[in-house]
C-alpha positions as CSV (number, residue, x, y, z in Angstrom):
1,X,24.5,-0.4,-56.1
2,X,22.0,2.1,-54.4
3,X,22.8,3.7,-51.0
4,X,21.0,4.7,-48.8
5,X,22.1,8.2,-46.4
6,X,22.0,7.1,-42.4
7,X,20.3,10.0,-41.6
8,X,17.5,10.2,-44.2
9,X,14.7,9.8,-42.1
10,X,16.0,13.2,-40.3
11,X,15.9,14.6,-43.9
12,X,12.6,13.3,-44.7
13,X,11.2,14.3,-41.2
14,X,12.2,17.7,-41.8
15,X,10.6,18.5,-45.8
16,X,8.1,21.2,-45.8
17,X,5.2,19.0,-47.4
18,X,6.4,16.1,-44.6
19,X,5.6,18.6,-41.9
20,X,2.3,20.1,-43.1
21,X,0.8,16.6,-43.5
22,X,1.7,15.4,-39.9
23,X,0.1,19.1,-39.0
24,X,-2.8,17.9,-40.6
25,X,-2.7,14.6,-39.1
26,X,-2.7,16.0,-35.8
27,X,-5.3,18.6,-36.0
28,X,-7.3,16.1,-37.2
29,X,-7.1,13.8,-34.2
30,X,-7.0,16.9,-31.2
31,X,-10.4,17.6,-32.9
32,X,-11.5,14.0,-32.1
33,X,-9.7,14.5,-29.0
34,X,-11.2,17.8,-28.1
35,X,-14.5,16.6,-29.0
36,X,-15.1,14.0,-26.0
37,X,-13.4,15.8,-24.1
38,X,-15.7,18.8,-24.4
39,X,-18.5,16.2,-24.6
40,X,-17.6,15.0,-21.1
41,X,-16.4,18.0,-19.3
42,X,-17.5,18.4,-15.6
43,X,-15.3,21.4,-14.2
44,X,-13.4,22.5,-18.0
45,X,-10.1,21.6,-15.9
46,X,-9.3,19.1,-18.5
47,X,-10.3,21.0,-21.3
48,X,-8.5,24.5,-20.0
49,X,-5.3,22.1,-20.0
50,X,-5.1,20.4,-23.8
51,X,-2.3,21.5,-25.9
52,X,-1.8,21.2,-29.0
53,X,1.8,21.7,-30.1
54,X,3.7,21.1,-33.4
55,X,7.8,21.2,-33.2
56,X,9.4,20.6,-36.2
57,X,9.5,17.2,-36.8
58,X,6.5,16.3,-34.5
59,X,3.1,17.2,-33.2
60,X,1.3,16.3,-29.8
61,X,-1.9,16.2,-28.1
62,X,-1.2,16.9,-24.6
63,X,-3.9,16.9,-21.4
64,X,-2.7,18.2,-18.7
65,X,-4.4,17.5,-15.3
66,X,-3.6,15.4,-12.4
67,X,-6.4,13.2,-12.9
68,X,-6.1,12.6,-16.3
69,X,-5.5,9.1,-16.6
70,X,-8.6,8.2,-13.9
71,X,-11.0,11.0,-16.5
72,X,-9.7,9.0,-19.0
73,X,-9.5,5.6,-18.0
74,X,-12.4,5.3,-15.2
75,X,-11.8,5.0,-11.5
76,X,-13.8,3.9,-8.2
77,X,-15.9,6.9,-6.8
78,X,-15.9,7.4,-2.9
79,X,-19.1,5.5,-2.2
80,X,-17.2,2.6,-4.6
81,X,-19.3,3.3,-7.5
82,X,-17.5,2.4,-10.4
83,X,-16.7,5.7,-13.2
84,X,-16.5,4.6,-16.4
85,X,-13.1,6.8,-18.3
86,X,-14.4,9.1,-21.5
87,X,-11.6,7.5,-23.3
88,X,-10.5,10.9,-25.3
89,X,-7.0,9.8,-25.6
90,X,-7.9,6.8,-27.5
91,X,-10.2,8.9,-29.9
92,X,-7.4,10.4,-31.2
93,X,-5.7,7.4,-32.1
């Protein structure tokens, strides 16, 4: 009968090839990312705060601004106007 260790997603998670490819994964979708945002960019406050930061099991795409989700998801001007969001975050999905 075949076992299987508890903790062998850990093990997997942590193989040198396992990390390179999500590495890869991620640069691949911060360039998607990066790309509307750079595409859309009205001050460079968003674009000044993306990170892109690989640990050793993971890899995120971060923005960091305080009006990141309206930039992102849209949100009512002063005069009521409606601002459609760039939708970066999704493009890196």
């Amino acid at each position: 009968m075949a076992t299987v260790k508890p903790n062998l997603d850990s093990i997997v998670a942590r193989m040198p090839g396992v990390r390179d490819a999500v590495a890869d994964e991620l640069e691949g979708r911060a360039d998607r990312v990066r790309a509307v945002v750079e595409a859309h960019r009205h001050t460079g406050a968003l674009a000044s705060g993306m990170r892109v930061r690989t640990n050793r099991t993971d890899s995120t795409v971060t923005l960091e601004d305080p009006a990141v989700f309206a930039i992102n998801y849209g949100h009512l001007a002063p005069n009521g106007r409606w601002i459609p969001g760039i939708h970066a975050i999704e493009a890196g999905l």
